[in-house]
C-alpha positions as CSV (number, residue, x, y, z in Angstrom):
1,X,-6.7,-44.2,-20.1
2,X,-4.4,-42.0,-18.0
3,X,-2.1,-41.3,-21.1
4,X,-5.5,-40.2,-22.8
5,X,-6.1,-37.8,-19.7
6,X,-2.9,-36.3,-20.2
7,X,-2.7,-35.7,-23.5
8,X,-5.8,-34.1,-23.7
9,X,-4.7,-32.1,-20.5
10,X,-1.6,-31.1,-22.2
11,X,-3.7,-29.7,-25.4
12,X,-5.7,-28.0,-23.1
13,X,-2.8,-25.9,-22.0
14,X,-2.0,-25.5,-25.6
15,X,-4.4,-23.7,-26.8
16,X,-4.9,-21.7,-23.3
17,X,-1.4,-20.2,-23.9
18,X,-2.1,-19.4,-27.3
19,X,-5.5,-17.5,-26.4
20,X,-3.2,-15.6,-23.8
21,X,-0.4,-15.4,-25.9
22,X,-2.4,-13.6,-28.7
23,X,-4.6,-11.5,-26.4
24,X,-1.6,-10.1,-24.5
25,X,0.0,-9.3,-28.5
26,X,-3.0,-7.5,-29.0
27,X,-3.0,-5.5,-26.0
28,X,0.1,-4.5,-26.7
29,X,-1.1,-2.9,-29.8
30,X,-4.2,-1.4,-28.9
31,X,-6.2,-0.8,-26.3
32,X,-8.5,-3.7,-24.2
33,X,-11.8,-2.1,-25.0
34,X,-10.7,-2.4,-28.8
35,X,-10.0,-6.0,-29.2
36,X,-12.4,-8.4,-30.1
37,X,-13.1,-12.0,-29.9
38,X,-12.4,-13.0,-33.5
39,X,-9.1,-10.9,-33.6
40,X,-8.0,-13.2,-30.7
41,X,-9.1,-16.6,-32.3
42,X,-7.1,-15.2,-35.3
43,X,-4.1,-14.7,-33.6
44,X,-4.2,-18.1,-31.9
45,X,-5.6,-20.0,-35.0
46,X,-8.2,-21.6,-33.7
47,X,-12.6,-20.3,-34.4
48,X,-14.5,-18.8,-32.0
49,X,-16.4,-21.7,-31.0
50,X,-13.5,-23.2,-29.2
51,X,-12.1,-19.5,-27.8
52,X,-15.6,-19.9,-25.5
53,X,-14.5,-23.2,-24.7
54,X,-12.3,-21.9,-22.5
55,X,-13.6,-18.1,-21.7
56,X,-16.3,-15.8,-21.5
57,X,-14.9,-13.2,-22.7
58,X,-12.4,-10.8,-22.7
59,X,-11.7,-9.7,-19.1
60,X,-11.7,-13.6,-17.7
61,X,-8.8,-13.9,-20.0
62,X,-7.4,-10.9,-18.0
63,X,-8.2,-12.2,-14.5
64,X,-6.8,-15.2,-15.3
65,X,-3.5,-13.6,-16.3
66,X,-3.2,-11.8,-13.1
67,X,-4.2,-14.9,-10.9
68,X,-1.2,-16.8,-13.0
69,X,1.3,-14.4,-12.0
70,X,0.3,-13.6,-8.7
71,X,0.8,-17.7,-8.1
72,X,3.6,-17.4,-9.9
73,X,5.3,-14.5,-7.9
74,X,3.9,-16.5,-4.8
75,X,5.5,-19.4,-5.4
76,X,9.1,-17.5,-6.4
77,X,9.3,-16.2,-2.6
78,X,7.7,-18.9,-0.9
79,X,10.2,-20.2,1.9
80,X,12.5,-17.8,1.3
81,X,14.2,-15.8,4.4
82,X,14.7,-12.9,3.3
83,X,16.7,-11.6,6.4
84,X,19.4,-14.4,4.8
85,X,18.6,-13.5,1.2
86,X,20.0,-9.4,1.7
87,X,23.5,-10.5,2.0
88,X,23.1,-12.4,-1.8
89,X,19.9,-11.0,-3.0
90,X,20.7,-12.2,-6.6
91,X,19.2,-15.5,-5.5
92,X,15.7,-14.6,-5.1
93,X,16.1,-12.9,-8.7
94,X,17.1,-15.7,-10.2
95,X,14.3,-17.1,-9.8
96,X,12.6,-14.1,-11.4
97,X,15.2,-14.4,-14.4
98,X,14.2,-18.3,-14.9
99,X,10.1,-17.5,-14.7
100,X,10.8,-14.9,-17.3
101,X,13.1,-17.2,-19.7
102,X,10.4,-19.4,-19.3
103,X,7.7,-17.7,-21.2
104,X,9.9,-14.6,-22.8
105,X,7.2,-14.0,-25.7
106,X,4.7,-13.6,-23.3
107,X,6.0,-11.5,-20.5
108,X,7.7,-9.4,-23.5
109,X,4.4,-8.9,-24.9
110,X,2.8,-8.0,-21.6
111,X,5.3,-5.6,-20.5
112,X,5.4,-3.9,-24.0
113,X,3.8,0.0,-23.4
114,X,1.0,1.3,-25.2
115,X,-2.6,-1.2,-24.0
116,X,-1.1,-3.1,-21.1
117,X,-0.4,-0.2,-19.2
118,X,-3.9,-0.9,-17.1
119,X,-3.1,-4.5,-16.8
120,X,0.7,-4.1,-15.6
121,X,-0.7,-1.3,-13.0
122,X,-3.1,-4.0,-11.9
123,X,-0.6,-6.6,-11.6
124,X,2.3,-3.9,-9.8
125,X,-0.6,-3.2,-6.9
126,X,-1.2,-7.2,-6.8
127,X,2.8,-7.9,-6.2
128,X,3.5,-5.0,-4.2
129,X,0.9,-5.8,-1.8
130,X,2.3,-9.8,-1.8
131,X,5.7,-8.0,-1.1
132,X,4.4,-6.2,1.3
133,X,3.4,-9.0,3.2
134,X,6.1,-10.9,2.9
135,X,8.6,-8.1,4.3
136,X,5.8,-7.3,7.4
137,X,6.3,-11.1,8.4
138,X,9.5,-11.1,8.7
139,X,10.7,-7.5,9.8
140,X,9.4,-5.0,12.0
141,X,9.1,-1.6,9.8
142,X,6.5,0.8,10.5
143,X,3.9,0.2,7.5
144,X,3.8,3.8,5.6
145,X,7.7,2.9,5.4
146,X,7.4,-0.3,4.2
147,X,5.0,0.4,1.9
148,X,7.3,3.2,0.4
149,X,9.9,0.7,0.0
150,X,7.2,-1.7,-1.7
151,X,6.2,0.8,-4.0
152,X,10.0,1.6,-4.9
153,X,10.8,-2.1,-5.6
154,X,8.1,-3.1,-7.4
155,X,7.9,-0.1,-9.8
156,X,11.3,0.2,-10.4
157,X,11.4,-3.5,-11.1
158,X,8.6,-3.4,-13.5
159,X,9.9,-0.4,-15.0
160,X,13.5,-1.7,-15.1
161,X,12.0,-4.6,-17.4
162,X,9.6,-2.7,-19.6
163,X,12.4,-0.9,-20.8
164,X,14.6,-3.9,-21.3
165,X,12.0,-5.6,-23.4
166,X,11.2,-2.3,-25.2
167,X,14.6,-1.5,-26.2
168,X,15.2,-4.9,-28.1
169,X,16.4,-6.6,-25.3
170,X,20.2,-6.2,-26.0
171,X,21.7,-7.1,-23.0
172,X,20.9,-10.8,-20.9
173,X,18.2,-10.3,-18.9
174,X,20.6,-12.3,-15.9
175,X,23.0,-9.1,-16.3
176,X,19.4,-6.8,-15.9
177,X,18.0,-9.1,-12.9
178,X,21.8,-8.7,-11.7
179,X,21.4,-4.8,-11.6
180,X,17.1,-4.7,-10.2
181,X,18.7,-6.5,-6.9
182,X,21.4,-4.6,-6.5
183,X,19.5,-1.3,-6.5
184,X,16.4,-3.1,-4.6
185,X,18.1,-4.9,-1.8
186,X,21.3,-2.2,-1.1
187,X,18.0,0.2,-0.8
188,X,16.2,-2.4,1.3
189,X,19.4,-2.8,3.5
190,X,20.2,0.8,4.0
191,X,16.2,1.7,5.3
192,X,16.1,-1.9,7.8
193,X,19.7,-0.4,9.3
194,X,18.3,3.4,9.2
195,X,14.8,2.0,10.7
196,X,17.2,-0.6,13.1
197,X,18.7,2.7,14.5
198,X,15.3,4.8,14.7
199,X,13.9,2.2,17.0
200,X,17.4,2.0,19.5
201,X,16.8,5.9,19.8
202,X,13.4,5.9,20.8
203,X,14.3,3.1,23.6
């Protein structure tokens, strides 16, 4: 009976990937207002009756992306100290690098320009504010600073990958994720010293 459970569990997750799998092709080919239903079930090769198996419509499939990734991201930076992690930042993007491996078609679909662009903006506000959070709770940097910093990070970051995926994806992405921490962390390093020194003045 429990073999039964998980197989149908397992074809569950199947065909949720493939609905999210073709809805995030088609975003990246047009805009979210534009695709429908049936060009979804197409794409994933299944009818329509079993797309509202599993959704509503349209914008839970988009919700449900986000809350994925969030967890995802969550999950990537859980436990880490970061304080430790600015001497080898690498480490906490190579976790990045192995989430992306993971599921390349989709995250390369998803980061392609042209529909997603509301979607990835949605997403960028979501991680930056999880970033956010993370830094506050572990340093003490005024917030309009640190939020400067978030915004920094995670736009370049995103950006840095949308263009890696856009241009054919010539180099590894572990040589891209190599250069993203570099530029992040050194940046990161340079304020907390600048902000470090700020603070000894004022006492």
């Amino acid at each position: 009976m429990e073999d039964s459970n998980k197989k149908v569990d397992l074809r569950v997750v199947k065909t949720k990937r493939s609905i999210k799998n073709a809805f995030v092709e088609l975003l990246s080919e047009k805009d979210i207002d534009d695709i429908t239903i049936k060009e979804i079930a197409d794409r994933a090769v299944i009818n329509r009756k079993t797309f509202y198996n599993y959704y509503k419509g349209v914008y839970q499939i988009v919700d449900e992306i986000e809350n994925e990734i969030v967890e995802t991201f969550d999950s990537a930076v859980k436990g880490i100290d970061l304080k430790a992690q600015m001497k080898e930042p690498s480490l906490i993007f190579e976790k990045l690098t192995s989430i992306i491996n993971n599921n390349i078609d989709f995250y390369g679909a998803l980061l392609k320009t042209n529909g997603n662009i509301g979607l990835v903006f949605k997403i960028k506000k979501v991680l930056k504010a999880k970033a956010q959070e993370g830094f506050a709770s572990q340093f003490d940097i005024d917030s309009e600073k640190l939020a400067f910093m978030m915004e920094y990070a995670i736009s370049g970051m995103i950006s840095v990958y949308q263009s890696w995926f856009n241009s054919g994806r010539k180099q590894p992405i572990e040589e891209i994720s190599d250069i993203v921490s570099t530029i992040c962390f050194t940046g990161f390093a340079g304020m907390i010293e600048r902000n470090s020194k700020e603070r000894m003045v004022h006492f």
